[in-house]
N, C-alpha and C positions, 0 to 999 in steps of 0.2 A: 504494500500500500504506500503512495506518496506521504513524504514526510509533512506535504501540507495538511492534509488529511487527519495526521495523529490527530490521537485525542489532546484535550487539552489537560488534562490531569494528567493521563500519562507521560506528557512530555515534560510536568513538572516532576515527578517521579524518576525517571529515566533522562538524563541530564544527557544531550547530547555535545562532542566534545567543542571545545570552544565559546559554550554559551556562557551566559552568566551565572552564577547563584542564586537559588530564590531569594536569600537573605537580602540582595542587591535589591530583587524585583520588592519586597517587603519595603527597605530601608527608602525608597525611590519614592516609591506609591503612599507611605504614610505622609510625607510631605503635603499632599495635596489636602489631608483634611483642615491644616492653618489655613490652606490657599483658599480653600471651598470656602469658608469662616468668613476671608476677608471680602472673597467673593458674593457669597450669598448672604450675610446677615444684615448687611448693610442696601443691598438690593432687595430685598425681601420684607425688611421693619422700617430701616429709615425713614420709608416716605409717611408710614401711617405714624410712626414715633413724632418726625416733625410736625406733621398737621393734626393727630391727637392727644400728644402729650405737650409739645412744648409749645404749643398754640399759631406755630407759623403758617403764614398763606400755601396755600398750593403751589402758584405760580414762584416764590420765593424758595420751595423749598426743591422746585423742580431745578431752577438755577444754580442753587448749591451743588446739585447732583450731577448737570452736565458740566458746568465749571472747574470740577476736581475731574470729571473723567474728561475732558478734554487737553487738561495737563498731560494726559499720559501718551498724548498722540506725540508728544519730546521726550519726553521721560521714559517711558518705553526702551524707543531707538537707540535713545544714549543709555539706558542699561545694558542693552545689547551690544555696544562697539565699545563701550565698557570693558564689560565679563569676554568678550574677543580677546581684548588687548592687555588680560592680566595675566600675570606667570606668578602662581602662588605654588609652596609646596601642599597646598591644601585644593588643586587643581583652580584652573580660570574662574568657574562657577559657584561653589561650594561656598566662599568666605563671602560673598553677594547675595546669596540664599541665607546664611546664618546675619548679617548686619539688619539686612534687607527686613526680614522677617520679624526681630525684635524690635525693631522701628515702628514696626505696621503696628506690629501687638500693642507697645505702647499709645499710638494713637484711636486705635479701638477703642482703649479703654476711656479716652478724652472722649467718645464721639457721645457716649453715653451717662456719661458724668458730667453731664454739663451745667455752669455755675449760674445761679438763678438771673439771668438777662430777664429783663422786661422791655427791653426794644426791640421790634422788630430786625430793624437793618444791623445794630450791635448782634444779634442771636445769627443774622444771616453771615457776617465777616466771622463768627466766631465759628461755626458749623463749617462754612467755606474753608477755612486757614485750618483747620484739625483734618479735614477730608482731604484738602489736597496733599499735606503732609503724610494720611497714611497710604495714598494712591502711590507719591513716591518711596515710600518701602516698599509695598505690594510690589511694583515695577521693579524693585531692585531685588525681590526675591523670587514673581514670577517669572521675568525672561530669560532667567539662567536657570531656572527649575525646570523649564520647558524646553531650554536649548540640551538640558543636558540628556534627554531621552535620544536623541539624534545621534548623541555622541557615544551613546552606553554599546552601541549595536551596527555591525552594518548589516547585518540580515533583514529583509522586511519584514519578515512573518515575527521574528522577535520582539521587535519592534510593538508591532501589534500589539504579542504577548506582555512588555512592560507597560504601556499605553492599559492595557487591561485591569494591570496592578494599579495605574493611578487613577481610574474608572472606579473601582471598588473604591479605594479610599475616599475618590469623589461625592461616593453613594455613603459614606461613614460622616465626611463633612457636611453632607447634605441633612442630613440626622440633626448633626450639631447646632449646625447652624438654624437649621428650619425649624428643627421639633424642640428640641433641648431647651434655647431661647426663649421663644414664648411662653413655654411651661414655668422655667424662671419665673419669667414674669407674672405670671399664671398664682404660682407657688407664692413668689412673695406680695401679692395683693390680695388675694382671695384667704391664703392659708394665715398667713400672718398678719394679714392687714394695714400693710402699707399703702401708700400711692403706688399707681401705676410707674412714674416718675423714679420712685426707688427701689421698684422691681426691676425698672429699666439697667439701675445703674448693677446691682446683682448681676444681671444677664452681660455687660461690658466686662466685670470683675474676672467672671467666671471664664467666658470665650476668650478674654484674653490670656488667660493664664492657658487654655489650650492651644492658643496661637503660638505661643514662645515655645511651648514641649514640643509640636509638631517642629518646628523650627529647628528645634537642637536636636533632635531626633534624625531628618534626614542628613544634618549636615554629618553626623554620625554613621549612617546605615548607609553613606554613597562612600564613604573611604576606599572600597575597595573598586567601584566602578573604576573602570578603565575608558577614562577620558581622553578623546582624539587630540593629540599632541598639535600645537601652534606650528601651522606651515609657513602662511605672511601672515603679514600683518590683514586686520580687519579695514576695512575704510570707513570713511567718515559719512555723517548723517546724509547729505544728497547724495552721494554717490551709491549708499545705502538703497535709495529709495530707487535709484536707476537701475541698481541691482533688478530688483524687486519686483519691479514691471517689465525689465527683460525677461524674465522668468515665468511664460505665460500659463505653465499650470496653475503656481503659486497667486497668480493675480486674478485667476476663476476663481480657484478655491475662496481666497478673502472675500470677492467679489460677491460673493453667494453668501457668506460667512458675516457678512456687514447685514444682510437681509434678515439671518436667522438669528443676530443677534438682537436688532432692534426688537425684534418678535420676542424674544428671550428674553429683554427687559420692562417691552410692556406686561407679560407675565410675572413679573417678579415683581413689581410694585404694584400691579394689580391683586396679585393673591388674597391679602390682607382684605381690600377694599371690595371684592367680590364676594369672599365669604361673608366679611360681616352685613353688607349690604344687598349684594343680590340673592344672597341666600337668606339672607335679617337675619344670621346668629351673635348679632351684636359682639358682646364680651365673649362668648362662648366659643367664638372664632379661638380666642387661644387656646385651646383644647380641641377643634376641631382640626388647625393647622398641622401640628404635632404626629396625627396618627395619620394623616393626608402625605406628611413628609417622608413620615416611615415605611410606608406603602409603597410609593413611587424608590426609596433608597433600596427597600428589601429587593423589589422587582427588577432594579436595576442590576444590583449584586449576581443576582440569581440567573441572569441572561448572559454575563460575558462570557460563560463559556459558549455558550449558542452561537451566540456575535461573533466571536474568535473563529468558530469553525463557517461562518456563514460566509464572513471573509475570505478566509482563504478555499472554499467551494464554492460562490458563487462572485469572488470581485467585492472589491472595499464598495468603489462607486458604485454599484448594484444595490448595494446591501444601505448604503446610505440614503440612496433616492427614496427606496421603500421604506424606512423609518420615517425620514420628511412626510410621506403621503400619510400614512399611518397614525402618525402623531396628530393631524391636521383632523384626521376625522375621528379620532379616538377623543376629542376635547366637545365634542358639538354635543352631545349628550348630557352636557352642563347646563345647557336650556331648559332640561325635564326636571332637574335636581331641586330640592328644596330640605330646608331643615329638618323636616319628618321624612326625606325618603336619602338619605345618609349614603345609601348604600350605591347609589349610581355614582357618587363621588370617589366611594374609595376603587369601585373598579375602572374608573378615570384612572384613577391613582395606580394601579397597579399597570395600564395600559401607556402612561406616560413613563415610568419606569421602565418600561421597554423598549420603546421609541423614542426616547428623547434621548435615552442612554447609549441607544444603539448611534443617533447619528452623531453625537458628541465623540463616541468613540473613533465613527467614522473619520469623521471628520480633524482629528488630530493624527490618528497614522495618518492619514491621506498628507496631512502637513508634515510627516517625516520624509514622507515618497518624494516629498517638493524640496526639501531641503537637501536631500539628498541626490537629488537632479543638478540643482544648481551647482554641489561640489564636485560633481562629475564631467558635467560642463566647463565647470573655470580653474578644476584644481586648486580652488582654492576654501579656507575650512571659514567659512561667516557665518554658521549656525545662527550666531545670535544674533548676527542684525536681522535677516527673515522671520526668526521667532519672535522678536520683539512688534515687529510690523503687524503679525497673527493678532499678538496678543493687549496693543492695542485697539485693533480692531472689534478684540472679544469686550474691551470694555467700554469704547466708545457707542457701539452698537449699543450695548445695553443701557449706556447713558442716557443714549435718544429716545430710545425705547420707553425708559422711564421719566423721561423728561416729557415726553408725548403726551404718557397718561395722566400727568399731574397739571399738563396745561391742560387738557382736555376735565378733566374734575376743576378746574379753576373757571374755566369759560360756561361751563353746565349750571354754574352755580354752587360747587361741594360746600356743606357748612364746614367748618374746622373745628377746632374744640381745645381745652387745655388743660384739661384736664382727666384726660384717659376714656372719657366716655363716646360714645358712638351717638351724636345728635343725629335727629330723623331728618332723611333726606329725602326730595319728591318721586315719584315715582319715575319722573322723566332722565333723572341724575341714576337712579337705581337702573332705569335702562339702558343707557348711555354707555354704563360702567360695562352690562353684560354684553355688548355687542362688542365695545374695546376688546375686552377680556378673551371672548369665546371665536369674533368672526375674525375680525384684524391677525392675531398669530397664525391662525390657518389658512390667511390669503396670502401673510408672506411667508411660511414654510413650504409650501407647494410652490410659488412662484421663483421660489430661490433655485428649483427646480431646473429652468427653464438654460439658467444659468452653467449649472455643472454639467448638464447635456453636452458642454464645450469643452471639458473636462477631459483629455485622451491618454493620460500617463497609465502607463502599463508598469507591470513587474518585469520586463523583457528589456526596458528603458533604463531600467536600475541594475541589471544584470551585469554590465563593466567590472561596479565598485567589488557586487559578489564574488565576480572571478580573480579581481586584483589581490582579495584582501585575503583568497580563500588559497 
């Protein structure tokens, strides 16, 4: 039987020569549950924390949000021609991933402790200047956390297989970040009777202190990776970006990538606002959130072996187009849902766990295939300006995305509130929210579609590197 074929357990078992350690694939893929943390807790509460706890307008707090992630569209780049052009004995990436990451953590923890403002515009520079600060550590720990999967491997199928490791852990932060949070919050207003407000700052305390373990942890459990040695030098930010768009797989994949993200962030600041509102579970939302998160993480976990083998039997792009389709229609059954019938939601949930996880996945080997194009093309090793370019994309996107929806609740009329409670909003705003929420992410994941049809990188393309290296 082809080796692409193996199982996937088996081939973690039965170690073929030259691979890596699982230890590696462990120490590699824990990483990502800080990264998910920085990624998703802030995309996911922020917008309802600003406009229900700390009383800011929509529109002001939509600005906070694109503002910091528009930073990252430099911040990014220069991490990446950065972590290029360092020679540490702790390899290029690694001491960038560890500064990087307790930087973020500590601003985490600012984003949610925040000191009693009564002005609007002072709460808006003060939000503003703590998010753009922890955007520039995220940037200084994501782009070399992502450039160094590129580096760990030149096989593509392995590739995959470590991409799968930081897919689980993804599905571990998503936990963290989505279920854990709330419940905090949850736990300390309801159980002990605090304000929302100081539940809040518990839920900063706590995810921060996971943000900094995750941090020490991979810088630890990548020791032994075997990081591709500096051939030249890296270049500088334009030249970077010409790179970038020479590279015409790499400039579909974004290209597509910039669609699914906006999608991606109007779900993530939507979440909050549709449960509590188009669903009316008010408060209740933080306990409905939770078990919604754990759903879609479990279902995720539970398919990368599928995904792994689906990939390598039927094509990465194959197997990505049909999650986009998938996920688009697997969401529209959110129109039937209501507080008493519960249960169409959680099989949403388990249905997005499989689809959203599968192109996520896709979609990052896909971005090894591209990076690993362009080294074979130029002979030359810039991993990390291309992954940085990715990976402001992944956040920008989601900026809009969430900046979208928070103008769009500002223009409808959303009340706001300051005090943790959920004021009654019209039915015209209640419906507004469901059509953002349900029709909008599944006209641009399908139509992102249309996109990667343009998409032609083969395994046969990458073949070179396999026979040089092999």
């Amino acid at each position: 039987m082809p080796n692409n074929n193996r199982g996937f357990l088996d081939s973690l078992w039965h170690r073929p020569a030259g691979r890596l350690p699982v230890s590696t694939y462990f120490g590699y893929g824990v990483g990502q549950i800080g990264g998910q943390i920085l990624r998703d807790t802030p995309a996911l509460i922020l917008p309802i924390y600003m406009t229900t706890v700390l009383g800011m307008e929509a529109a002001l707090a939509g600005l906070v949000i694109i503002i910091a992630k528009l930073w990252v569209v430099a911040a990014d780049p220069l991490a990446g021609v950065i972590s290029d052009r360092t020679v540490t004995r702790w390899g290029r990436r690694r001491p960038f991933i560890l500064c990087g990451g307790l930087l973020a953590a500590c601003c985490f923890v600012m984003l949610f402790v925040v000191p009693d403002i009564q002005t609007q515009m002072v709460l808006f520079l003060y939000m503003t200047a703590v998010y753009v600060l922890l955007n520039t550590g995220y940037s200084l720990f994501a782009v070399p956390y992502l450039t160094m999967a590129t580096e760990m491997s030149d096989n593509p199928d392995e590739r995959t297989t470590i991409m799968s490791f930081r897919n689980a852990a993804l599905s571990v932060g998503l936990v963290v970040a989505g279920a854990f949070a709330p419940k905090i919050v949850a736990y300390v207003t309801q159980d002990l009777g605090a304000s929302p407000r100081v539940g809040y700052e518990w839920m900063g305390w706590s995810l921060g202190a996971v943000i900094a373990l995750a941090t020490v942890w991979v810088f630890a459990g990548t020791a032994r990776a075997a990081g591709r040695a500096v051939g030249e030098k890296s270049v500088g930010l334009l030249e970077q970006i010409r790179i970038a768009w020479a590279n015409k797989p790499f400039v579909i994949l974004i290209t597509a990538n910039i669609i699914q993200y906006i999608s991606a962030g109007i779900g993530y600041a939507g979440g909050f606002f549709f449960m509590a509102y188009g669903l009316r579970l008010d408060f209740e939302v933080y306990h409905v959130i939770p078990v919604w998160i754990i759903i879609i993480a479990l279902a995720s976990i539970a398919s990368m072996p599928l995904l792994v083998w689906a990939a390598a039997r039927y094509g990465k792009m194959r197997v990505y187009k049909w999650c986009l389709v998938l996920y688009a229609l697997s969401i529209q059954p959110y129109w039937f849902a209501t507080a008493d019938s519960l249960w169409i939601v959680w099989l949403i949930a388990a249905a997005i766990g499989l689809f959203n996880g599968g192109f996520i996945l896709m979609s990052f080997s896909v971005l090894t295939d591209t990076v690993t194009y362009d080294r074979i093309c130029s002979g030359i090793s810039r991993e990390g300006a291309l992954s940085s370019i990715y990976s402001a994309v992944d956040k920008v996107g989601n900026a809009i995305g969430s900046a979208l929806f928070l103008a769009v609740l500002s223009i409808i009329g959303f009340v706001e509130s300051a005090d943790g409670s959920f004021p009654e909003q019209t039915d015209e705003v209640r419906q507004w929210i469901m059509i953002f929420y349900i029709v909008v992410p599944a006209l641009l994941h399908t139509g992102s579609i249309f996109i990667l049809n343009r998409y032609h990188l083969s395994n046969e393309d990458l073949r070179v590197e396999g026979d040089q290296s092999g």
